[in-house]
C-alpha positions, 0 to 999 in steps of 0.5 A: 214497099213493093220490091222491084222486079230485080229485087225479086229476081236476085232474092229468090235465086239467093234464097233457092241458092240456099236451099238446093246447096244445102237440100242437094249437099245433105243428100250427096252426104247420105250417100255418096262414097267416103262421106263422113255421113254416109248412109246415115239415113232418111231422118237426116235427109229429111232434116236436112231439107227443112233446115235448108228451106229455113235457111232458103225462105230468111235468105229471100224473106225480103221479097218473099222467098217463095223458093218454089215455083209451086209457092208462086203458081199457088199464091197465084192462084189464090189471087194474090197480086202476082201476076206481073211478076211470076215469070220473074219468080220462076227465072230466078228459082230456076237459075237459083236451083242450078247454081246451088246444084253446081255449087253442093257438086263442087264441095263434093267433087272428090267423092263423086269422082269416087266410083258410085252407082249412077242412080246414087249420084244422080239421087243427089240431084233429082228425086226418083221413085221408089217404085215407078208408077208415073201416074200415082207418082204424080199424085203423091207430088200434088198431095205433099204439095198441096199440103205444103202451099195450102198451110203457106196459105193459110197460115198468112191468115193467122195471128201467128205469122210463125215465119221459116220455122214453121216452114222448115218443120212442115217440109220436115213432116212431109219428108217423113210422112209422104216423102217415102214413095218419091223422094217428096221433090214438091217443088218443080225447081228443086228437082229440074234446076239441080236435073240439069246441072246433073245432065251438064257436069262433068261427073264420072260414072254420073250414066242418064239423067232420067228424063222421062221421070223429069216431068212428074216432080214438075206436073205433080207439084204444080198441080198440087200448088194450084189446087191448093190456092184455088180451094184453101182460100175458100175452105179457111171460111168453113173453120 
C-alpha cells in the first residue's frame, strides 16, 4: 500500500525526532559540564548515533525512514518513484531534526546553563571541523556520504534486506572511519535542523552559530547522495 502524503510526513519527523534527541543527547553527554558521560569519548559518540539512526529508521520504517534528505535525494536519484514526494520527505526531517533538537536541550537544560565553552555547546548541536579547509571539508561529507546512501542502495538488491541494524553499524563505521576530520554530519538535516534550534534557544553562553560552516554539512552530503544514486545502480551490474 503506498503510504499517503501525511504518512510520509509525520513518519519521517518521528523517525528523525528519534535520531536527533538521541544523536544530539549523546553528544551533549560527552561533553557537556556535570554529565555523568562526560568526556567519555569518540566511540561512544559514534555509537551513539547508529543506535539513534536504528532507533530513527524503526521509528519511520512504515514509509521508509529515509531520515536523511541525502537518503531522499539518492533514491531520487536512482530513480525510484519519488519525485512527487520529495519536498514531502525534506519538510518532515527538517521540522523532525529541529524538534528532537529542542527536545535532547531541554533533558539537558541544566547542564547547558552550566558555564561551557561555546564551541561545546554549539558541537552538541552541529558538526564543525577539526581543522577547517571548507573545500576538502565538503569532500569528506560526499565521501561518507556516498559510502552511507550507495549501501542503502545496494543492499535493497539483496536477499538479505539486513534492515536498521545494518543501517546503524555502517553509520558506526563511518564514525569511526571517516568521521575524524568533520564530525561525519552525513545528512544535511542532522546538522541544519539542530543548527537552527542552536541559534533560536535560550542557551546561556551558547556565542555563534557558525554559519559560515553551515552549508558544508548541506552541499557535502547532498552531493555524495546523489552521486551515489546515479552510479551505484550502475556499477552493482559489474559485480
Amino acid at each position: 500500500m503506498t503510504p499517503s502524503t501525511g504518512q510520509i510526513l509525520l513518519s519521517e519527523l518521528f523517525g528523525t525526532f528519534i535520531l536527533i534527541v538521541l544523536g544530539a543527547g549523546v553528544c551533549a553527554a560527552v561533553t557537556l559540564p556535570k554529565s555523568k558521560a562526560q568526556s567519555s569519548g569518540w566511540i561512544v559518540i559514534s555509537w551513539g548515533w547508529g543506535l539513534a539512526v536504528f532507533m530513527g529508521v524503526y521509528a519511520g520504517y512504515a514509509t521508509g525512514a529515509h531520515i536523511n534528505p541525502a537518503v531522499t535525494l539518492g533514491l531520487a536519484a536512482a530513480g525510484r518513484d519519488l519525485a512527487a514526494n520529495v519536498a514531502v520527505y525534506l519538510v518532515g526531517q527538517m521540522v523532525g531534526a529541529f524538534l528532537g533538537a529542542t527536545a535532547a536541550w531541554l533533558a539537558y537544560k541544566k547542564h547547558f546553563d552550566e558555564e561551557a565553552p561555546a564551541t561545546a555547546k554549539l558541537g552538541c548541536f552541529a558538526t564543525a571541523p577539526s581543522i577547517r579547509s571548507y573545500g576538502w571539508n565538503l569532500v569528506t561529507e560526499a565521501i561518507g556520504t556516498f559510502i552511507l546512501v550507495g549501501w542503502i542502495i545496494q543492499s535493497g538488491r539483496t536477499p538479505s534486506q539486513l534492515g536498521p541494524l545494518a543501517v546503524a553499524l555502517v553509520v558506526v563505521g563511518i564514525g569511526l572511519g571517516l568521521g575524524g576530520p568533520t564530525g561525519y554530519a552525513i545528512n544535511p538535516a542532522r546538522d541544519l535542523g539542530p543548527r537552527l534550534a542552536h541559534a533560536v534557544l535560550p542557551i546561556p553562553g551558547k556565542g555563534g552559530s557558525d554559519w559560515s560552516y553551515s552549508w558544508v554539512p548541506v552541499l557535502g552530503p547532498a552531493i555524495g547522495g546523489v552521486a551515489a544514486g546515479l552510479l551505484v545502480p550502475n556499477m552493482a551490474g559489474l559485480f
